[in-house]
C-alpha positions as CSV (number, residue, x, y, z in Angstrom):
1,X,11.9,17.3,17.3
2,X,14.4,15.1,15.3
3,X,14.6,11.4,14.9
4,X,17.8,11.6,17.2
5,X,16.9,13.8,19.6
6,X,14.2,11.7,20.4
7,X,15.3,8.5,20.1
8,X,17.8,10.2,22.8
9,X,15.2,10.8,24.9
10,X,13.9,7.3,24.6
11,X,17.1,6.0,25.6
12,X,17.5,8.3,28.7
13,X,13.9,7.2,29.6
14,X,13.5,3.7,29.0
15,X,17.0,2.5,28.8
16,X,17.0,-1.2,27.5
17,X,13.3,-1.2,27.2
18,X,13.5,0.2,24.0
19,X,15.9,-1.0,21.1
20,X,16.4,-2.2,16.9
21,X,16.0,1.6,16.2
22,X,15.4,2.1,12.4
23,X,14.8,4.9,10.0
24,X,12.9,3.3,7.3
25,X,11.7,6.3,4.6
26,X,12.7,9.0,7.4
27,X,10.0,7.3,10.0
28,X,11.7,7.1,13.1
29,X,11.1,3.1,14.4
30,X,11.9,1.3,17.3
31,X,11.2,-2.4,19.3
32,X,10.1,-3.2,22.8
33,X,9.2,-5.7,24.9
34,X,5.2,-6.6,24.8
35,X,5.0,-6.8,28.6
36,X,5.9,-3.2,28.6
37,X,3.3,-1.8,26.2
38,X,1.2,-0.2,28.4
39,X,4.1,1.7,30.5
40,X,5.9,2.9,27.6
41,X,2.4,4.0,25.7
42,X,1.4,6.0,28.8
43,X,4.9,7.8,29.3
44,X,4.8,8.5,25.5
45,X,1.4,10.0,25.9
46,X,1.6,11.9,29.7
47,X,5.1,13.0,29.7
48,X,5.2,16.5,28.3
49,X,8.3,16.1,26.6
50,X,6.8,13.3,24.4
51,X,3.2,14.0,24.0
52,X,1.9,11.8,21.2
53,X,-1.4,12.1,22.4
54,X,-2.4,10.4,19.2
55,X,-2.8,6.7,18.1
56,X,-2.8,6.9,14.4
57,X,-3.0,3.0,13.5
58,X,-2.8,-0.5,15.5
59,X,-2.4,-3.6,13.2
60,X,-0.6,-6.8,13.3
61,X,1.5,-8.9,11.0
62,X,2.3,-12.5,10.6
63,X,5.8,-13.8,10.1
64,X,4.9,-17.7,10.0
65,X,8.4,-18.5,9.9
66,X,9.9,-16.5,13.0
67,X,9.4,-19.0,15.7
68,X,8.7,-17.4,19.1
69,X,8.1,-14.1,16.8
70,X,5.1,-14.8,14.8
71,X,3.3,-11.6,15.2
72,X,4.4,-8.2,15.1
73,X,2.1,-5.7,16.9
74,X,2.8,-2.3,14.9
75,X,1.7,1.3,16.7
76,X,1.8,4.7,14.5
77,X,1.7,7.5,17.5
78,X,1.5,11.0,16.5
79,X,3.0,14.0,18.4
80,X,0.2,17.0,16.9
81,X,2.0,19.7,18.5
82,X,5.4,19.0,17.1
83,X,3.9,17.2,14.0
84,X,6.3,13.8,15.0
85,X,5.3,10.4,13.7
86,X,6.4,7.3,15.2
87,X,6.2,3.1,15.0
88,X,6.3,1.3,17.6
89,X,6.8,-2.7,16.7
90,X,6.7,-5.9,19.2
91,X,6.6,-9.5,19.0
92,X,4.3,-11.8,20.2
93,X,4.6,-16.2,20.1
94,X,1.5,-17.6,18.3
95,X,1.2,-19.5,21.9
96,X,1.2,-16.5,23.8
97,X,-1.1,-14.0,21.9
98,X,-2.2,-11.4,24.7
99,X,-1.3,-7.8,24.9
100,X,-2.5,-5.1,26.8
101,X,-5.2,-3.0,25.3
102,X,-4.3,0.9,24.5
103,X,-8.2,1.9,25.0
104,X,-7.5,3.0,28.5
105,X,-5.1,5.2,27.2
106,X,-6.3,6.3,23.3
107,X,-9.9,6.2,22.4
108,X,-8.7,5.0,18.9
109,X,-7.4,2.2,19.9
110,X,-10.8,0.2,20.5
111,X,-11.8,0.0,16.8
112,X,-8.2,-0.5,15.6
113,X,-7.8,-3.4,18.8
114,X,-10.9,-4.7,17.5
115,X,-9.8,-4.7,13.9
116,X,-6.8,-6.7,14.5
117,X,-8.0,-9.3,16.5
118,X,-10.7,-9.8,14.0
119,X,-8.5,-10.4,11.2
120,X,-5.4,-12.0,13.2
121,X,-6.7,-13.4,16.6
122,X,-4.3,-10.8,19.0
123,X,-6.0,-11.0,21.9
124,X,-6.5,-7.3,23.8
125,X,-6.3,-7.7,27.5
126,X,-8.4,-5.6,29.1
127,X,-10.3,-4.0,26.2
128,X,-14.0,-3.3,26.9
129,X,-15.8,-5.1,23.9
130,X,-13.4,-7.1,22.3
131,X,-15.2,-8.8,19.3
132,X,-15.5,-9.4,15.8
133,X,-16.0,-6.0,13.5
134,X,-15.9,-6.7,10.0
135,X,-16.5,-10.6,9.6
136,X,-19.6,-12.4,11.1
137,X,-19.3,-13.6,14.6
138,X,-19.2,-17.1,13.5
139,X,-16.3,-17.3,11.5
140,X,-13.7,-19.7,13.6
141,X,-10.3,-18.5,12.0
142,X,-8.3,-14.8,11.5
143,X,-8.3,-14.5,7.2
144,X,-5.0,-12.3,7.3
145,X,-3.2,-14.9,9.1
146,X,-0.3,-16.7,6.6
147,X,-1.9,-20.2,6.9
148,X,-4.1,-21.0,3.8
149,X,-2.9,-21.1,0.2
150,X,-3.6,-17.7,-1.9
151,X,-4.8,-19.9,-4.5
152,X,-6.5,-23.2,-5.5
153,X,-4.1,-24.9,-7.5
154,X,-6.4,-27.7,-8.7
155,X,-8.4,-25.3,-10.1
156,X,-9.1,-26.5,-14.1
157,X,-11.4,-23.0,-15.0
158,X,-8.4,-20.8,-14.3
159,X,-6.4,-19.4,-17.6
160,X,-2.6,-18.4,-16.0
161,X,-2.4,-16.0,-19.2
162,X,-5.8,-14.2,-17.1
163,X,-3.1,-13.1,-14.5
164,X,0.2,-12.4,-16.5
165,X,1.6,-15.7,-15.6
C-alpha cells in the first residue's frame, strides 16, 4: 500500500465524499463530510481492500476563528496487515456539535469518544455511556476549548523573567 494507490482507491470508492488530500510528514490525510462518518468508517474497516480494522486515536480540535468550522474531528485508522496509517479530519459548527459514534464499529472508540467530549463537548450520537472520564461530573465547561485566557494578566506575584519573557 502507497499513499497514492490508496487515496486512488478512495477516490474510485467514495468519489466526492472524500477530498483536501495531504501528505503532512509522509501521513497520508484526507477530509469528509461529518454526515458521512459512519459510512465511510465502516467501508474502511469491512471492505477487504481497505481493512483498517484499527482506530488508533479520536480527538478534536478548536479553531475559534473558522466560523461554521470550529471543530475538527481527527481519526488515526490503522491497516495492521499492510502496516498503513491514516487521518481522517471533519468539521463540525459549534451550533451543530453531533457526530456519529465509531463504538459500533471499533471498541476503542468508546474511551477515545468519551475523552473528547469530556474535554471539548463533541457530542457522540449513539455511543453507549457517553460521560465525563477525566474531570468530575460537575464541571459545566470543556477545558481544551480556545475560550478562556492562558493566563491571568492581573496577576501582581508573577515574575515574567520566571518564564523567559
Amino acid at each position: 500500500m502507497t499513499n497514492e494507490s490508496v487515496k486512488e482507491k478512495l477516490i474510485s470508492t467514495f468519489g466526492d465524499k472524500v477530498f483536501a488530500f495531504d501528505e503532512p510528514y509522509g501521513m497520508l490525510e484526507f477530509h469528509i463530510h461529518a454526515e458521512d462518518n459512519i459510512d465511510i468508517l465502516r467501508e474502511l474497516y469491512e471492505n477487504e481492500a481497505f481493512a483498517f480494522r484499527f482506530l488508533t486515536d479520536v480527538t478534536a480540535v478548536h479553531f475559534p476563528h473558522k466560523k461554521g468550522q470550529e471543530f475538527m474531528i481527527v481519526y488515526h485508522l490503522h491497516n495492521l496487515v499492510d502496516n498503513f496509517r491514516m487521518r481522517i479530519k471533519t468539521s463540525l459548527d459549534i451550533e451543530n456539535l453531533n457526530i456519529q459514534s465509531a463504538t459500533a464499529l471499533f471498541e476503542s472508540a468508546n474511551w477515545q469518544e468519551r475523552e473528547t467530549y469530556d474535554f471539548y463537548g463533541i457530542n457522540f450520537v449513539n455511543h453507549p455511556n457517553l460521560k465525563r472520564i477525566l474531570n468530575p461530573d460537575e464541571m459545566d465547561y470543556f477545558p481544551m476549548r480556545k475560550e478562556y485566557p492562558l493566563e491571568d494578566q492581573t496577576r501582581l506575584d508573577k515574575d515574567n523573567a520566571m518564564f523567559g519573557r
